[in-house]
ZAMARGU-4260 file (C-alpha; in steps of 0.2 Angstrom, whole numbers, plus 5000, padded with zeros to 4 digits):
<rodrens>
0) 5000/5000/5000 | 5005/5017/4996 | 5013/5026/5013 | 5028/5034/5011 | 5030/5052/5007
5) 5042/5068/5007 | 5036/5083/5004 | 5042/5100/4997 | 5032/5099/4981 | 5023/5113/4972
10) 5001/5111/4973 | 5001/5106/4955 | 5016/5094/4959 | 5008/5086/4972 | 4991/5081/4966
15) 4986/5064/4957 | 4971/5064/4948 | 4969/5044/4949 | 4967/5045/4966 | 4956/5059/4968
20) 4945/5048/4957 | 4945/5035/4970 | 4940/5044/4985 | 4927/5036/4996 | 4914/5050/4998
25) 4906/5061/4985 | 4912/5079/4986 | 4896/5091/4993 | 4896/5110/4995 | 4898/5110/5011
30) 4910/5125/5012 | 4919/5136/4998 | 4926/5130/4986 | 4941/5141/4986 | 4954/5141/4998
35) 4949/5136/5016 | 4953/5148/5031 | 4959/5134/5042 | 4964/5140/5062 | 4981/5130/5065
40) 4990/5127/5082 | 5004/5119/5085 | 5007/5109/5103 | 5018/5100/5112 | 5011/5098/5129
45) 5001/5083/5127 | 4991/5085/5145 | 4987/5105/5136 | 4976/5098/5121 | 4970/5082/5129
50) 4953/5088/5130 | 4949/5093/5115 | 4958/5078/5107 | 4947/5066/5118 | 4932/5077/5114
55) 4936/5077/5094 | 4940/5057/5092 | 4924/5052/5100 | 4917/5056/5085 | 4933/5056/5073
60) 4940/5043/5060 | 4956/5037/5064 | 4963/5020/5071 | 4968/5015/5089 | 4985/5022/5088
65) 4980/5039/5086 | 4970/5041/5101 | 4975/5052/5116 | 4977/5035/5126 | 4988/5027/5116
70) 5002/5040/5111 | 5001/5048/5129 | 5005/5031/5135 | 5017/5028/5123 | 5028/5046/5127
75) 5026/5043/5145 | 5034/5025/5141 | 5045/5025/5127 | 5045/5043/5118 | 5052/5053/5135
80) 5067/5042/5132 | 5071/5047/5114 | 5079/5062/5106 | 5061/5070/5101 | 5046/5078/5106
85) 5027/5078/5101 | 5023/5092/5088 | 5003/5089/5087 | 4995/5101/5072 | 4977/5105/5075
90) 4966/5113/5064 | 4950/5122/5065 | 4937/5127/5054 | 4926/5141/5060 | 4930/5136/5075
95) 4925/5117/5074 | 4941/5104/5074 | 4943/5098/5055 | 4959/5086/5058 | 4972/5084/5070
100) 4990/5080/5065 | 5000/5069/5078 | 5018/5074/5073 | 5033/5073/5081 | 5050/5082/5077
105) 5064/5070/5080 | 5085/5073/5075 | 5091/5060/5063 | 5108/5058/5055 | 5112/5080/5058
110) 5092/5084/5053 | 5077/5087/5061 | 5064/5078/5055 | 5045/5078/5056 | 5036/5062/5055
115) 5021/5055/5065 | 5023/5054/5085 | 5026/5035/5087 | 5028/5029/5071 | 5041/5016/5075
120) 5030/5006/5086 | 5017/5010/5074 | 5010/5003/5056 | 4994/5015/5054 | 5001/5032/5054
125) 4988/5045/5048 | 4979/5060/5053 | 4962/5060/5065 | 4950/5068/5054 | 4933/5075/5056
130) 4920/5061/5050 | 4916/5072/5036 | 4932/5078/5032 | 4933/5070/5013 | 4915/5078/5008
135) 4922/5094/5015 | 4938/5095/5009 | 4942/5094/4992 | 4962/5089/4984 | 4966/5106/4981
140) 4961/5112/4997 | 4971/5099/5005 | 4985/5103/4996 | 4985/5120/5002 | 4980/5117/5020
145) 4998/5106/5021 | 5008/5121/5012 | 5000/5133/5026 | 5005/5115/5038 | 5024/5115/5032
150) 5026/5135/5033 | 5019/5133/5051 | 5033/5120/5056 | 5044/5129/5045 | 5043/5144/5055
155) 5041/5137/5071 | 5053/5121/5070 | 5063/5126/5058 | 5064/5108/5054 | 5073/5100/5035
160) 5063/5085/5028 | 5046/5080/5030 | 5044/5060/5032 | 5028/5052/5034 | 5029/5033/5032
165) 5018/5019/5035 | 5001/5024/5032 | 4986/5016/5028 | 4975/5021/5011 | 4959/5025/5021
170) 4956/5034/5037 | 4938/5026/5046 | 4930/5025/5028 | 4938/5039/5019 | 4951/5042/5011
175) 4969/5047/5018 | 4972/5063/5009 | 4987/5062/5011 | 4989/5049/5001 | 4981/5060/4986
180) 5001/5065/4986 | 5013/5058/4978 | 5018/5041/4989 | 5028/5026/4989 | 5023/5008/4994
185) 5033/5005/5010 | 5044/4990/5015 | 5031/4984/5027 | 5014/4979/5025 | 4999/4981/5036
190) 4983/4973/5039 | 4964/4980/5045 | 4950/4971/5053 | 4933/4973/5059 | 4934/4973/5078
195) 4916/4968/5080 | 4907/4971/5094 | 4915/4963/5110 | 4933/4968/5111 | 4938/4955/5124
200) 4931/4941/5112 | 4939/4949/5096 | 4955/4950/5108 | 4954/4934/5113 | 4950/4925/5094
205) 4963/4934/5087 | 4977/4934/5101 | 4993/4923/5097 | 5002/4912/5111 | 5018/4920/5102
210) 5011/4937/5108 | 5011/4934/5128 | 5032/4934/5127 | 5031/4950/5120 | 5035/4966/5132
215) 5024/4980/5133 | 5021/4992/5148 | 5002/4986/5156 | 4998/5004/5153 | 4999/5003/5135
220) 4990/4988/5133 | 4976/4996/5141 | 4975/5011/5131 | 4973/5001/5114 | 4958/4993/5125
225) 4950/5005/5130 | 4953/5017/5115 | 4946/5001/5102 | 4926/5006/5102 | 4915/4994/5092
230) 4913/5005/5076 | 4915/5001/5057 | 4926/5017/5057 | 4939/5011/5069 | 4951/4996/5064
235) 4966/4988/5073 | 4978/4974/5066 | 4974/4956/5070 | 4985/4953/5088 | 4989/4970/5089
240) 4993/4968/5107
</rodrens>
């Protein structure tokens, strides 16, 4: 699956018509069609925004792993120990959250680097996006909301490549838009399921005996539990845990 991309592309450069075409949702006018006046903030604090987080994924698409509980766990854990911090990208659109962008700036080889907050422990990277976000939001739009994005980090971060790897095609059931850019499949696979409505039974059918010798902090474990609600929107892998 496409889930690789770096970006410092021109709009026209970035677009791909073959994937606009296979968008999930039909486009509505639901707001201009001209350039969006989207409200971004930028945070680092995770405890500041964890309100509004919670509040926006309750009713947001994205998968487990980009839920408060999981990446706050997995900073207090594993992410406090490495040489980076969260740089989490909200966006507001007449004062209403649109999309919220778990980023992290991280040093590699003499660069900074932004990618997604926990993306080695992690193979469904992606944005948290307003259910409607895809009839709302149409290719261009996008494009220029991530210009205004990158001059945002730019400024504030002063950061040299953009690297966001491992992401899945489709966000709950839209698509990912970033993946309406130009992308490259990615060494690893990844695999979605329905989690049904029980998660103790769907953890139970799905677990491996191979997975109890793996070590992960108990606080961790419990975040993908009680962040996985039943909801066609919201996938994990099989024996993600």
């Amino acid at each position: 699956m496409p889930t690789q991309m770096m970006f410092e592309r021109s709009v026209e450069d970035v677009l791909v018509a073959e994937l606009e075409a296979n968008l999930h949702a039909q486009r509505v006018p639901a707001l201009k069609a001209g350039r969006l006046n989207v409200e971004l903030s930028l945070h680092h604090d995770l405890a500041s925004i964890e309100a509004d987080w919670r509040a926006f994924e309750a009713n947001a698409d994205c998968t487990a792993f980009q839920t408060f509980d999981w990446l706050s766990a997995w900073f207090r854990n594993i992410g406090v120990h490495e040489a980076g911090q969260p740089a989490i990208v909200i966006g507001r659109y007449e004062g209403t959250v649109l999309f919220l962008m778990p980023f992290a700036i991280e040093g590699s080889a003499g660069l900074l680097k932004i990618t997604w907050l926990g993306s080695f422990l992690c193979n469904y990277n992606g944005p948290v996006l307003a259910r409607d976000f895809a009839r709302r939001v149409s290719s261009l739009q996008f494009a220029q909301i991530w210009q205004d994005i990158q001059a945002l980090l730019r400024q504030r971060l002063g950061h040299d490549i953009v690297d966001l790897e491992k992401m899945p095609t489709t966000i709950g059931e839209q698509a990912n838009p970033f993946c309406m850019m130009r992308v490259t499949p990615h060494v690893n696979d990844a695999y979605m399921t329905e989690v049904g409505g029980d998660w103790e039974a769907y953890y139970a059918a799905k677990r491996s005996p191979a997975l109890t010798s793996i070590a992960m902090p108990g606080e961790m474990a419990s975040a993908v539990r009680q962040s996985v609600r039943p909801s066609a929107s919201r996938t994990v892998p099989p024996g993600a845990v």
